[in-house]
PyMOL Python script that loads the backbone (N, CA, C, O; Angstrom):
from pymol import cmd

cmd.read_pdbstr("""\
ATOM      1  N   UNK A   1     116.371  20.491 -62.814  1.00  0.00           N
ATOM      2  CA  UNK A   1     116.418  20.291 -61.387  1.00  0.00           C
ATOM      3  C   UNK A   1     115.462  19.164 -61.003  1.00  0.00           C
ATOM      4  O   UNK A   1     114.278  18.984 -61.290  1.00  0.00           O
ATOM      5  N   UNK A   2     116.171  18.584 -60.402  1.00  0.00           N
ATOM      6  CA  UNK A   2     114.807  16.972 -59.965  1.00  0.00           C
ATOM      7  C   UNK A   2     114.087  17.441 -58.585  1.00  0.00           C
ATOM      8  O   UNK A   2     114.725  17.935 -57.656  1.00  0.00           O
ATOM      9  N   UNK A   3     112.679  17.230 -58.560  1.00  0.00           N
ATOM     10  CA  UNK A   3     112.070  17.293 -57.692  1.00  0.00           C
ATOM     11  C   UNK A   3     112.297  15.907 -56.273  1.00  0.00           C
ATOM     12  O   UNK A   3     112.269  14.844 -56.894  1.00  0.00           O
ATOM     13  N   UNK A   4     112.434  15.687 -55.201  1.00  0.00           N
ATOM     14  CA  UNK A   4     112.532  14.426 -54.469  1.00  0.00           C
ATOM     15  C   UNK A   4     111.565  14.958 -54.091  1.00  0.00           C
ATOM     16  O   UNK A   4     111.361  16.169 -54.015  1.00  0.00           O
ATOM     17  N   UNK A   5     110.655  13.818 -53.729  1.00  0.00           N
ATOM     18  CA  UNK A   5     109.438  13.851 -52.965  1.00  0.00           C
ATOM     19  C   UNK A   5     109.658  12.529 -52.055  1.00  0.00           C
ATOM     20  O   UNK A   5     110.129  11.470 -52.470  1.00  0.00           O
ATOM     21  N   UNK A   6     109.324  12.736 -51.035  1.00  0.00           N
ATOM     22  CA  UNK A   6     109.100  11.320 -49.946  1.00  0.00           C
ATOM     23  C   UNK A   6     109.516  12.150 -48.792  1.00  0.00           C
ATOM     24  O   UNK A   6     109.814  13.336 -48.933  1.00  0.00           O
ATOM     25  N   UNK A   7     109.543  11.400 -47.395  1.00  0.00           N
ATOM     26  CA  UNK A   7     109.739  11.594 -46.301  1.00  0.00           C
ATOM     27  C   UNK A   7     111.360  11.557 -45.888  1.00  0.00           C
ATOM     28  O   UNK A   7     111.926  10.468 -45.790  1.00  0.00           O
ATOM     29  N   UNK A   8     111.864  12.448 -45.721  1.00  0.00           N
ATOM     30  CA  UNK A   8     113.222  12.128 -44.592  1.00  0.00           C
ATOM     31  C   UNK A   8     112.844  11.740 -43.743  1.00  0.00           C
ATOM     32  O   UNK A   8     111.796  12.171 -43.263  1.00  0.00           O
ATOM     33  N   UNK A   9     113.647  10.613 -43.114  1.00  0.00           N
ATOM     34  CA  UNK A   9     113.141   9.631 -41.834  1.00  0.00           C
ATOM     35  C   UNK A   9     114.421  10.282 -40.555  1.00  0.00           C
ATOM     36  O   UNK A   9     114.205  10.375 -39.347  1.00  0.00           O
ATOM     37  N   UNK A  10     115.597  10.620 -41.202  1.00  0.00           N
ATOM     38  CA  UNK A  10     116.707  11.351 -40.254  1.00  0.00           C
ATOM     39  C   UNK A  10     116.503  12.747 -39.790  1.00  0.00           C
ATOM     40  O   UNK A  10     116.864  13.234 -38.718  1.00  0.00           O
ATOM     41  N   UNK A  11     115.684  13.475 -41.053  1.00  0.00           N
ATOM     42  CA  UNK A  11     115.379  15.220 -40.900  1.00  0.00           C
ATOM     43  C   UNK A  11     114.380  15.169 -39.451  1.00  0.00           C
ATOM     44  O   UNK A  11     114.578  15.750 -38.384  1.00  0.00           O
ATOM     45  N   UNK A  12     113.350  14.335 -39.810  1.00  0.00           N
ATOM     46  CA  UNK A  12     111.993  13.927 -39.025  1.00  0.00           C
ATOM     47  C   UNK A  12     112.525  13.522 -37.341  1.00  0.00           C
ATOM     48  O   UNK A  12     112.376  14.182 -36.312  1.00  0.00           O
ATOM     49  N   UNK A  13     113.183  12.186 -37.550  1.00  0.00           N
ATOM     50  CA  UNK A  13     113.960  11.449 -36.028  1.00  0.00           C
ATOM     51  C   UNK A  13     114.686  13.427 -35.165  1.00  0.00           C
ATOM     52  O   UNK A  13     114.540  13.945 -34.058  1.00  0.00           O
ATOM     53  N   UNK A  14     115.207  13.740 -36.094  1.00  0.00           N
ATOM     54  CA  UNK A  14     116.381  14.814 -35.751  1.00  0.00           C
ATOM     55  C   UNK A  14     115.574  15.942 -35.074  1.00  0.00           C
ATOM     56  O   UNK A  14     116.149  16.361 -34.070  1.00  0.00           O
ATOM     57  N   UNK A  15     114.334  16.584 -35.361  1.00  0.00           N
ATOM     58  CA  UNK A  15     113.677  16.996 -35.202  1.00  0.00           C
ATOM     59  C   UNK A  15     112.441  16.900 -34.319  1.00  0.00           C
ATOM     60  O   UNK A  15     111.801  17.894 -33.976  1.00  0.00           O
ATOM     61  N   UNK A  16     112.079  15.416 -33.902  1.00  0.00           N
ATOM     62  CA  UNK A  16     111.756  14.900 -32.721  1.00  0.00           C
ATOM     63  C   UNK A  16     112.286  14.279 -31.284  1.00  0.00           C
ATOM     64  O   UNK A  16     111.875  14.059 -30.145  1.00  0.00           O
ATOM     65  N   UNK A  17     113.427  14.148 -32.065  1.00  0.00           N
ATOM     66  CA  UNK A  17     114.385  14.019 -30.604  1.00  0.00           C
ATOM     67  C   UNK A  17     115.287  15.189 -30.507  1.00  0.00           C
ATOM     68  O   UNK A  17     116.409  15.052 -30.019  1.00  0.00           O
ATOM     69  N   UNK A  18     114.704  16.765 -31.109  1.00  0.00           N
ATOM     70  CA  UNK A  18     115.119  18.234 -30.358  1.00  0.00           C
ATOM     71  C   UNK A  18     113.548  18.310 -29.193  1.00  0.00           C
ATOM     72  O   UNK A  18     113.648  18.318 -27.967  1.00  0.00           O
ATOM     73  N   UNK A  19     112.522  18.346 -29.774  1.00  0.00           N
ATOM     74  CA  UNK A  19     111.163  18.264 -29.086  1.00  0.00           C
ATOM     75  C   UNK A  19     111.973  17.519 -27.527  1.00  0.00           C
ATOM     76  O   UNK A  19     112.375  18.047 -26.491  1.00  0.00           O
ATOM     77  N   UNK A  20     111.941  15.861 -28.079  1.00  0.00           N
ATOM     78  CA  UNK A  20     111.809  15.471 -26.365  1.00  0.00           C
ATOM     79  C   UNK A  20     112.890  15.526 -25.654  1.00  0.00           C
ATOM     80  O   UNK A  20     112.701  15.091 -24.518  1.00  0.00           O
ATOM     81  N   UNK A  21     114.291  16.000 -25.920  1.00  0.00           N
ATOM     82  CA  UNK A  21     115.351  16.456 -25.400  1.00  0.00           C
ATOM     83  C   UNK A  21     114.584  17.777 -24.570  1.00  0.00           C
ATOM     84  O   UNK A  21     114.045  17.624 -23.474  1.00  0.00           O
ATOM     85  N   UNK A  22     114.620  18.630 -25.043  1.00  0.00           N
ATOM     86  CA  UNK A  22     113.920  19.879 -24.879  1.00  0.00           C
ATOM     87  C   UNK A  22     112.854  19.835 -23.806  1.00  0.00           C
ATOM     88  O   UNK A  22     112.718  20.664 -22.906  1.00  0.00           O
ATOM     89  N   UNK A  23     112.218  18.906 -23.990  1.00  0.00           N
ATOM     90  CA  UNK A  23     111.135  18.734 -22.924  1.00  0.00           C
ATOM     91  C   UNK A  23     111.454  17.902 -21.307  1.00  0.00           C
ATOM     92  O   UNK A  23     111.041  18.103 -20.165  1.00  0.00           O
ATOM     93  N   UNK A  24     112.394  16.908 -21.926  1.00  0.00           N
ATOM     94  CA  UNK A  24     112.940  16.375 -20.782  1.00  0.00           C
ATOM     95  C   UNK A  24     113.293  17.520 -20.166  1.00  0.00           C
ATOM     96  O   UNK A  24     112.594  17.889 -19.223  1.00  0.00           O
ATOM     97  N   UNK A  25     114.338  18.242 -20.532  1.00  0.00           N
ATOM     98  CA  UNK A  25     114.832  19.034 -19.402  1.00  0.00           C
ATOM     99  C   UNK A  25     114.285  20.117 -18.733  1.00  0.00           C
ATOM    100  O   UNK A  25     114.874  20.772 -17.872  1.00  0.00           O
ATOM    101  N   UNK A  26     113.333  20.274 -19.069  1.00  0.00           N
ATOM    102  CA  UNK A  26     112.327  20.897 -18.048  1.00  0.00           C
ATOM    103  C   UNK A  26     112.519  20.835 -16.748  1.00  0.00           C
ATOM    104  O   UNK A  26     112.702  19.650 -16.471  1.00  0.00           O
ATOM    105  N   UNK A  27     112.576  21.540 -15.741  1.00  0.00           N
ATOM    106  CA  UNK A  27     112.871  21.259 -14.287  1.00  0.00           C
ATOM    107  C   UNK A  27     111.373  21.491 -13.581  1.00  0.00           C
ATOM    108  O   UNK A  27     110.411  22.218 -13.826  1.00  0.00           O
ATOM    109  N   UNK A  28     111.673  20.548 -12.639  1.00  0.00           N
ATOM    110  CA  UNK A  28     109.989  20.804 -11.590  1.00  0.00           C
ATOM    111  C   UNK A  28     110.140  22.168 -10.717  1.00  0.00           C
ATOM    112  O   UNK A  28     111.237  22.726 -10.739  1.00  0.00           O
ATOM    113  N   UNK A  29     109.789  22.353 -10.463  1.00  0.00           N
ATOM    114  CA  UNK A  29     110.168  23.560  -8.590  1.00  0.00           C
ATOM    115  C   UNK A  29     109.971  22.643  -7.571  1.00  0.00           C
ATOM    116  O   UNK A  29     109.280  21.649  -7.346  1.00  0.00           O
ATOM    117  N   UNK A  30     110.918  23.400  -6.972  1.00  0.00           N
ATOM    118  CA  UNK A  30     111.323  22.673  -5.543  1.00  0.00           C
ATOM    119  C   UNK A  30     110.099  23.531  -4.364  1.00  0.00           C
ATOM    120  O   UNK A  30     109.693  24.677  -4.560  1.00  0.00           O
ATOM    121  N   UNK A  31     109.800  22.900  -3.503  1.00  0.00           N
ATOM    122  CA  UNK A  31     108.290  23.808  -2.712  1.00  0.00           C
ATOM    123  C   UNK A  31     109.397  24.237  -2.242  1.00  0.00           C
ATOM    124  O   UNK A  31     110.547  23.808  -2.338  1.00  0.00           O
ATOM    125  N   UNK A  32     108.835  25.349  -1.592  1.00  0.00           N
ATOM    126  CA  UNK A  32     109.326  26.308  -0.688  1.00  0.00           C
ATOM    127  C   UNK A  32     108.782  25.858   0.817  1.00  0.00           C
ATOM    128  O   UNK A  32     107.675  25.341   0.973  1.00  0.00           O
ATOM    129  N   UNK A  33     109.713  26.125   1.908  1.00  0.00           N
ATOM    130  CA  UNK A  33     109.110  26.043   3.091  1.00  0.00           C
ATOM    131  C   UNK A  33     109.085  27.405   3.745  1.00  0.00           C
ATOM    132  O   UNK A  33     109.883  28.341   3.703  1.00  0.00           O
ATOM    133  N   UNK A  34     108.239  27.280   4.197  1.00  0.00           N
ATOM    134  CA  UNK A  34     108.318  28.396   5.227  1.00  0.00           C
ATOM    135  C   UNK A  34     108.019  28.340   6.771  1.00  0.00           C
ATOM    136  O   UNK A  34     106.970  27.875   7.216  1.00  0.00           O
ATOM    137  N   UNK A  35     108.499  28.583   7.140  1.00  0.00           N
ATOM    138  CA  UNK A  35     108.754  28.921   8.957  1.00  0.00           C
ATOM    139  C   UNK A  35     106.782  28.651   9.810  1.00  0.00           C
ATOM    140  O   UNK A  35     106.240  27.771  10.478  1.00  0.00           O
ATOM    141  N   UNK A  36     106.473  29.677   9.369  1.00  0.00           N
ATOM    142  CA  UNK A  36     105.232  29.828   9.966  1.00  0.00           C
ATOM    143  C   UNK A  36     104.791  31.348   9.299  1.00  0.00           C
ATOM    144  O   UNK A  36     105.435  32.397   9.325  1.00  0.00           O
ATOM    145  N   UNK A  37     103.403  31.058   8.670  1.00  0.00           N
ATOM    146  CA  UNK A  37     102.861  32.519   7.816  1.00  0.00           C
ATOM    147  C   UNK A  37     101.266  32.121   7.678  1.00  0.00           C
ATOM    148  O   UNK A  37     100.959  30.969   7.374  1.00  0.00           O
ATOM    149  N   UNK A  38     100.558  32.839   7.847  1.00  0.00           N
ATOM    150  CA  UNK A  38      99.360  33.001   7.471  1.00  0.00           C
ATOM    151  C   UNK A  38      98.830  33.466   6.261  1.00  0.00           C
ATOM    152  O   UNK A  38      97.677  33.423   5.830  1.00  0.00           O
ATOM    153  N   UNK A  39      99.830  33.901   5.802  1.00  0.00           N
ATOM    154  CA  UNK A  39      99.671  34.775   4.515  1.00  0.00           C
ATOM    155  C   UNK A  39      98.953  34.544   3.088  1.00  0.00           C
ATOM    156  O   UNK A  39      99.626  34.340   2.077  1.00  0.00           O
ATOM    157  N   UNK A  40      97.822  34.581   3.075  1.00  0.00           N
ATOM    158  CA  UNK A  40      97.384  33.553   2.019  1.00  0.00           C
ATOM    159  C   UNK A  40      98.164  32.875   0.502  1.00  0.00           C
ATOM    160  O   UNK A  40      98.039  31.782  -0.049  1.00  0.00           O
ATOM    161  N   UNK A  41      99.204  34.406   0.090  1.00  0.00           N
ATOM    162  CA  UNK A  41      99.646  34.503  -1.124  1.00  0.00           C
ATOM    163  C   UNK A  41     100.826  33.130  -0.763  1.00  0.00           C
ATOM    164  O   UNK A  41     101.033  32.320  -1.666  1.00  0.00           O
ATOM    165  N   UNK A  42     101.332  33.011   0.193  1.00  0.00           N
ATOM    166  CA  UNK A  42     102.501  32.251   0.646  1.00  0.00           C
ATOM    167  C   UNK A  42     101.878  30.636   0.826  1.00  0.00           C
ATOM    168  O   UNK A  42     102.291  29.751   0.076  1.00  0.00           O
ATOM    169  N   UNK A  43     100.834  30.344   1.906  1.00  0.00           N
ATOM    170  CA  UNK A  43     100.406  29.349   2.036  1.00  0.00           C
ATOM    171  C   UNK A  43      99.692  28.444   0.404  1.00  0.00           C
ATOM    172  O   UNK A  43      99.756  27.230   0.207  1.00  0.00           O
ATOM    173  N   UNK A  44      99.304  29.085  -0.179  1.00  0.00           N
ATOM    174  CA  UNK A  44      99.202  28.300  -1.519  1.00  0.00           C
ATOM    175  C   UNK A  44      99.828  28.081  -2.031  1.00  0.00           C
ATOM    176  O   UNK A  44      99.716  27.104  -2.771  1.00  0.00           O
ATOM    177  N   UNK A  45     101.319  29.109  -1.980  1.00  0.00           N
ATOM    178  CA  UNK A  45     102.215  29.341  -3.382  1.00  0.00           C
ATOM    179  C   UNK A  45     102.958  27.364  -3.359  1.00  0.00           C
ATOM    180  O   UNK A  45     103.796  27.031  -4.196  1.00  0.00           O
ATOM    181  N   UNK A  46     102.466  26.420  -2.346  1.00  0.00           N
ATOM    182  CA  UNK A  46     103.175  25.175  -2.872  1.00  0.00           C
ATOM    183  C   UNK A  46     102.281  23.949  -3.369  1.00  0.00           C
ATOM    184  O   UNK A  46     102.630  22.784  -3.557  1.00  0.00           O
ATOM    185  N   UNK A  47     100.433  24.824  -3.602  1.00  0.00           N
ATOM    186  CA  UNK A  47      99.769  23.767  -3.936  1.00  0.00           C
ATOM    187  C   UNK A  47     100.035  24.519  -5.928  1.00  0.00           C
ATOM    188  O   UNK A  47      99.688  24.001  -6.990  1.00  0.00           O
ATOM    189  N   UNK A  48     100.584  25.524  -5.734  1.00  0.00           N
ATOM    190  CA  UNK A  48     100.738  25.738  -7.491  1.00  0.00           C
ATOM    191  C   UNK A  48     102.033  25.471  -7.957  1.00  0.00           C
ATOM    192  O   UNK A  48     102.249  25.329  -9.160  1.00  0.00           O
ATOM    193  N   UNK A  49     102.870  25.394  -7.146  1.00  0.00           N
ATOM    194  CA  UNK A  49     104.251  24.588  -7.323  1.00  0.00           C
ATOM    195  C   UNK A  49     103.769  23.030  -7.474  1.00  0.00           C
ATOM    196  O   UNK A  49     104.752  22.440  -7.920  1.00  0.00           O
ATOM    197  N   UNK A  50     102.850  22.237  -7.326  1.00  0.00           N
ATOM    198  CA  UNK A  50     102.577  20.911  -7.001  1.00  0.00           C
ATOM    199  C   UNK A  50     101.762  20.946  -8.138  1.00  0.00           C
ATOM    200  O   UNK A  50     101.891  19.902  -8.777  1.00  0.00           O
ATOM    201  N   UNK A  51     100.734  21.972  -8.798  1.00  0.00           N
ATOM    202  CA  UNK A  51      99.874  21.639  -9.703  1.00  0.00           C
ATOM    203  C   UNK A  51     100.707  22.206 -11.144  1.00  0.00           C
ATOM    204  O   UNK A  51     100.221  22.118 -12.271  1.00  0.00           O
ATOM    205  N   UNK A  52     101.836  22.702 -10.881  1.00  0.00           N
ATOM    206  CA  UNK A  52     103.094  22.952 -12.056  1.00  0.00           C
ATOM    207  C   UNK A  52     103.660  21.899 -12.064  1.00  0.00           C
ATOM    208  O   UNK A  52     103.983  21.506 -13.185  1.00  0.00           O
ATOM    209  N   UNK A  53     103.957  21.169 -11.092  1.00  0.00           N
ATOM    210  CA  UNK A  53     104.948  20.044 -11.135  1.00  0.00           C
ATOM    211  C   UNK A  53     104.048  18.774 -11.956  1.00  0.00           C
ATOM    212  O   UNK A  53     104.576  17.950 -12.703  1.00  0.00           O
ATOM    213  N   UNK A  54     103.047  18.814 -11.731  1.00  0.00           N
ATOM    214  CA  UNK A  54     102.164  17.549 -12.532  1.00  0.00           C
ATOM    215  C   UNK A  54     101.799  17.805 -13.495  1.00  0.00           C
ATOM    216  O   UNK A  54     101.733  16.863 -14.285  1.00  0.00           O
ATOM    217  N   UNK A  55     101.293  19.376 -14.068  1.00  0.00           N
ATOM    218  CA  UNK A  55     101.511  19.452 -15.602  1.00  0.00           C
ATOM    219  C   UNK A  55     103.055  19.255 -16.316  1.00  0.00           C
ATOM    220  O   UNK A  55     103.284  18.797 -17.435  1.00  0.00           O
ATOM    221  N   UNK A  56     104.019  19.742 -15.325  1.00  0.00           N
ATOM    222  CA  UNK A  56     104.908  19.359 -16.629  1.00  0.00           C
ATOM    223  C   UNK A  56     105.410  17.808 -16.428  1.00  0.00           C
ATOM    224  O   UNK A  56     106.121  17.464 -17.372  1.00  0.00           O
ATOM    225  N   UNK A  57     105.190  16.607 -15.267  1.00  0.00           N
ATOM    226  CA  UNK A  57     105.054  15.491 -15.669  1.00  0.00           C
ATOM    227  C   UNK A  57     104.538  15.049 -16.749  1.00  0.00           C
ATOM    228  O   UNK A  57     105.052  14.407 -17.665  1.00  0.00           O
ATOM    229  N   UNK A  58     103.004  15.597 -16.528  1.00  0.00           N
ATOM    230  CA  UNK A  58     101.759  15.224 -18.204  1.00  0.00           C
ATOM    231  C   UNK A  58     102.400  15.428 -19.227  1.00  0.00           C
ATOM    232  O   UNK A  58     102.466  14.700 -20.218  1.00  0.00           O
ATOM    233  N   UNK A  59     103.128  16.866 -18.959  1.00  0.00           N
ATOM    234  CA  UNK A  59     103.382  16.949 -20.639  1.00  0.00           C
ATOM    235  C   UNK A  59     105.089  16.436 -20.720  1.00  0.00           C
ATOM    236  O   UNK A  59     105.635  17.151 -21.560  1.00  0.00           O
ATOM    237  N   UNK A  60     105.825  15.697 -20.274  1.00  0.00           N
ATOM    238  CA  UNK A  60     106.818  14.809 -20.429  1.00  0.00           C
ATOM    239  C   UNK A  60     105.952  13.475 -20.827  1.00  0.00           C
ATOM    240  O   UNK A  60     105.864  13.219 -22.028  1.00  0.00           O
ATOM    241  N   UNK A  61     105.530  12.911 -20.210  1.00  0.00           N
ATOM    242  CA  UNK A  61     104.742  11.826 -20.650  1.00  0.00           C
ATOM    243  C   UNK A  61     104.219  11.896 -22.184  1.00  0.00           C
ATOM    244  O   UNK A  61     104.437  11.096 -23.094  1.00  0.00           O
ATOM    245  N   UNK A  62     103.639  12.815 -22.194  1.00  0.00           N
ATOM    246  CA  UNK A  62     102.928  12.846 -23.741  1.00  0.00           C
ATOM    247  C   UNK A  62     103.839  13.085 -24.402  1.00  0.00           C
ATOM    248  O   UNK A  62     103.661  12.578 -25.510  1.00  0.00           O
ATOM    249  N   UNK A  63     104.985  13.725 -24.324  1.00  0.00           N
ATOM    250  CA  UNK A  63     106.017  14.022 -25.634  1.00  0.00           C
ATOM    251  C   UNK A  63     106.397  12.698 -25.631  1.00  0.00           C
ATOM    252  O   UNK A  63     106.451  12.175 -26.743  1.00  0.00           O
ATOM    253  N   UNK A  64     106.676  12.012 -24.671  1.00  0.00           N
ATOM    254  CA  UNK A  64     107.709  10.686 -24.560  1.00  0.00           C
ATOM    255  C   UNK A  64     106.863   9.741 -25.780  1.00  0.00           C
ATOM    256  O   UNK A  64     107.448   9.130 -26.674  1.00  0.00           O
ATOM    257  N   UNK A  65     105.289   9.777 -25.584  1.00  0.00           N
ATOM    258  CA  UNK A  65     104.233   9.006 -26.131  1.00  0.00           C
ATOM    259  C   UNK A  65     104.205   9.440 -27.803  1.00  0.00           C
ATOM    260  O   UNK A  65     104.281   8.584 -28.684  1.00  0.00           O
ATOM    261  N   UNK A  66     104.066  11.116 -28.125  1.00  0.00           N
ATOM    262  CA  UNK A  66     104.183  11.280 -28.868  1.00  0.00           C
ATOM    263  C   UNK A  66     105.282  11.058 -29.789  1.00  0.00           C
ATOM    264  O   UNK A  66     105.386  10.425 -30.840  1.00  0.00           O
ATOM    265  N   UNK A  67     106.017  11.713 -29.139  1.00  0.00           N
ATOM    266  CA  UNK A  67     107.818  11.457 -30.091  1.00  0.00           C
ATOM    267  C   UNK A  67     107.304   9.875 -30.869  1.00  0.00           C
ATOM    268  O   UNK A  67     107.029   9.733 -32.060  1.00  0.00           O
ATOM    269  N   UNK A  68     107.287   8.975 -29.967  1.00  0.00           N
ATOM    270  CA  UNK A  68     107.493   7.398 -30.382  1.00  0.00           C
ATOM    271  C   UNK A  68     106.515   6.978 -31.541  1.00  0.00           C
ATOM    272  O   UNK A  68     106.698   6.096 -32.381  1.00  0.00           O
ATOM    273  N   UNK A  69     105.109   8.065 -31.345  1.00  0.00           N
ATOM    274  CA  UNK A  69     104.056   7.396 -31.971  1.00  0.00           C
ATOM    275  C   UNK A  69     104.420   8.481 -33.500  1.00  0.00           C
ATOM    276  O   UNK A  69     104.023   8.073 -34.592  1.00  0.00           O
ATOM    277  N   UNK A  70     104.982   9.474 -33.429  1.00  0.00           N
ATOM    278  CA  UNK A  70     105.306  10.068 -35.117  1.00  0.00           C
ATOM    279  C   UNK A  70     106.348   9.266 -35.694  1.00  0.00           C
ATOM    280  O   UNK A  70     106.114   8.762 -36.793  1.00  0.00           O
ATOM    281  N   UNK A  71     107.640   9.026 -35.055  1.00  0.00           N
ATOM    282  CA  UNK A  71     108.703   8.586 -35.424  1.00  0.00           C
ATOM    283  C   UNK A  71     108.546   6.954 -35.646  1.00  0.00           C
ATOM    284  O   UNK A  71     109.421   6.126 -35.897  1.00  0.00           O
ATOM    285  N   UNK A  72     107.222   6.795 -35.478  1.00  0.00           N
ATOM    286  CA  UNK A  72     106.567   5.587 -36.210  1.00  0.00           C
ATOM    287  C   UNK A  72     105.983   5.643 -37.291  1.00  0.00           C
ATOM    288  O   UNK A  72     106.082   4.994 -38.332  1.00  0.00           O
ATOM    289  N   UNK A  73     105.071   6.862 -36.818  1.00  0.00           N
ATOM    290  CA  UNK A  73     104.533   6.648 -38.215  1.00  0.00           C
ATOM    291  C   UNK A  73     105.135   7.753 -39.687  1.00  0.00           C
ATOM    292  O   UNK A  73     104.665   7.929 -40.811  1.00  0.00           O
ATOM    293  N   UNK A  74     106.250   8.262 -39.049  1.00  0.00           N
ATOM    294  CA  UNK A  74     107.550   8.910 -40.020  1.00  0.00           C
ATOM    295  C   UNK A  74     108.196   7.566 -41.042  1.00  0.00           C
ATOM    296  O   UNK A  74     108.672   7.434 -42.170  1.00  0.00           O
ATOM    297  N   UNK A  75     107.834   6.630 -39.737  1.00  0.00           N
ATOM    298  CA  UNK A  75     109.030   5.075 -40.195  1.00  0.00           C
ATOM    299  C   UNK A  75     108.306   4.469 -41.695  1.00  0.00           C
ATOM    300  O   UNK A  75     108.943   4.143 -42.697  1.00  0.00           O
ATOM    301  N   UNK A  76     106.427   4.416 -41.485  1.00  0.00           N
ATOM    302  CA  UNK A  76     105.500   3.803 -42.058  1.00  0.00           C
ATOM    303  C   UNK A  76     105.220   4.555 -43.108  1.00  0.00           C
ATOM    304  O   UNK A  76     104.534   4.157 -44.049  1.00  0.00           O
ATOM    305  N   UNK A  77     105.839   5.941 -43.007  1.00  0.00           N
ATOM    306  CA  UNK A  77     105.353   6.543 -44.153  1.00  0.00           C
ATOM    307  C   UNK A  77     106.605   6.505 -45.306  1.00  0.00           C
ATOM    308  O   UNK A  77     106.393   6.526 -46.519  1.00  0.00           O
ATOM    309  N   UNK A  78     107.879   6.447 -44.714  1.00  0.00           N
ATOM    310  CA  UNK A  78     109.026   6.022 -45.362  1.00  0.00           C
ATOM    311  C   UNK A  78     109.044   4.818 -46.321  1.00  0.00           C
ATOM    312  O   UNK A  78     109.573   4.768 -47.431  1.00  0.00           O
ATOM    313  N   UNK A  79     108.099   3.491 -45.420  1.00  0.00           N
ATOM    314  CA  UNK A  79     108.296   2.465 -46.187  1.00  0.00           C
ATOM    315  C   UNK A  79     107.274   2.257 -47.464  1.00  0.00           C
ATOM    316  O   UNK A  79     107.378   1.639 -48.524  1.00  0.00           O
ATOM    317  N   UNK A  80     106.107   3.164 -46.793  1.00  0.00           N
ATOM    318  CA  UNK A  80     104.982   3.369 -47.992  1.00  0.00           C
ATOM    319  C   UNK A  80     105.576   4.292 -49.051  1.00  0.00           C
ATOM    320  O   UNK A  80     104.857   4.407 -50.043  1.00  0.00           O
ATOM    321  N   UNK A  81     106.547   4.874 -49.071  1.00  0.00           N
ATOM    322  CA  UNK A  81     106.765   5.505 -50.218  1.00  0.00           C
ATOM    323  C   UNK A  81     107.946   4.305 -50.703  1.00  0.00           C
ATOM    324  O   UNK A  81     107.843   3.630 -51.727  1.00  0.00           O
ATOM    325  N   UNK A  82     108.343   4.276 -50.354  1.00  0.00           N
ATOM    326  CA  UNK A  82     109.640   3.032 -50.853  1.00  0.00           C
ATOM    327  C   UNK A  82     108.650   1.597 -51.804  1.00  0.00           C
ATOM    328  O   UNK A  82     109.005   0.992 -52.816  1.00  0.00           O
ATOM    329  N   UNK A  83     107.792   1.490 -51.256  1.00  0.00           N
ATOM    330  CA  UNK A  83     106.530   0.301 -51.942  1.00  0.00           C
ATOM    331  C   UNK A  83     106.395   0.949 -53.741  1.00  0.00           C
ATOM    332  O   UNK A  83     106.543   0.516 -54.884  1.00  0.00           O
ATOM    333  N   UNK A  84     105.930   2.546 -52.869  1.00  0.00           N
ATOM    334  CA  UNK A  84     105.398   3.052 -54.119  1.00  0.00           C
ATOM    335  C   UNK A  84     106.408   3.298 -55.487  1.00  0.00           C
ATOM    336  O   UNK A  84     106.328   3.287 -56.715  1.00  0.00           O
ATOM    337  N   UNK A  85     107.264   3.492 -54.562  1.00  0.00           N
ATOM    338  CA  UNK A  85     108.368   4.211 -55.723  1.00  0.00           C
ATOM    339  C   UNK A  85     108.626   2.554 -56.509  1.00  0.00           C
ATOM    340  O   UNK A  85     108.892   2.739 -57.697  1.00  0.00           O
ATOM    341  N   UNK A  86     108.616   1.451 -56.246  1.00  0.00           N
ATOM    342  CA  UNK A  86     109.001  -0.005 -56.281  1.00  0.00           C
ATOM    343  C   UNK A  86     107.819   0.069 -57.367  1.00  0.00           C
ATOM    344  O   UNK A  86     108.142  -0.291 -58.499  1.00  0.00           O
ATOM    345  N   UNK A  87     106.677   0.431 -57.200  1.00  0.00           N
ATOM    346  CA  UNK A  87     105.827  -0.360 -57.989  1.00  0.00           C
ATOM    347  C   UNK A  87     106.021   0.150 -59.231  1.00  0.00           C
ATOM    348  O   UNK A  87     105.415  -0.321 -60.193  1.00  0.00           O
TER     349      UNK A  87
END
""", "prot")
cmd.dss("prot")
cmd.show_as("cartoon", "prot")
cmd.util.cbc("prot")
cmd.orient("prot")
């Protein structure tokens, strides 16, 4: 039985673009309005809809950043084994 050793660069891509698929579709919340309430539980509930909505911006951003920066260096580690196997 032969051992392969090196990087899949398609297994790797395939597997990082499930991550930022996945993450894209994340949905924000929509605020809620309300009429008129004093209610404390109600009057905040759209500064944590607003502080949900900007973490999952952050973390779209960073997958977008990440994805690009593995599936680079997935690319670099592909060609470093291709050198090696050459030499």
């Amino acid at each position: 039985m032969k051992n392969i050793v090196g990087t899949n660069y398609d297994k790797w891509a395939r597997l990082t673009s499930i991550v930022s698929i996945n993450t894209s579709n994340i949905s924000e919340l929509a605020e809620l309005t309300f009429s008129a309430t004093t209610m404390t539980p109600f009057t905040s509930f759209n500064e944590s809809t607003s502080s949900f909505n900007t973490a999952i911006g952050n973390l779209k951003a960073f997958t977008t950043t990440d994805v690009t920066n593995m599936n680079t260096a997935a690319s670099n580690k592909v060609e470093d084994d291709k050198k090696q196997a050459d030499a």
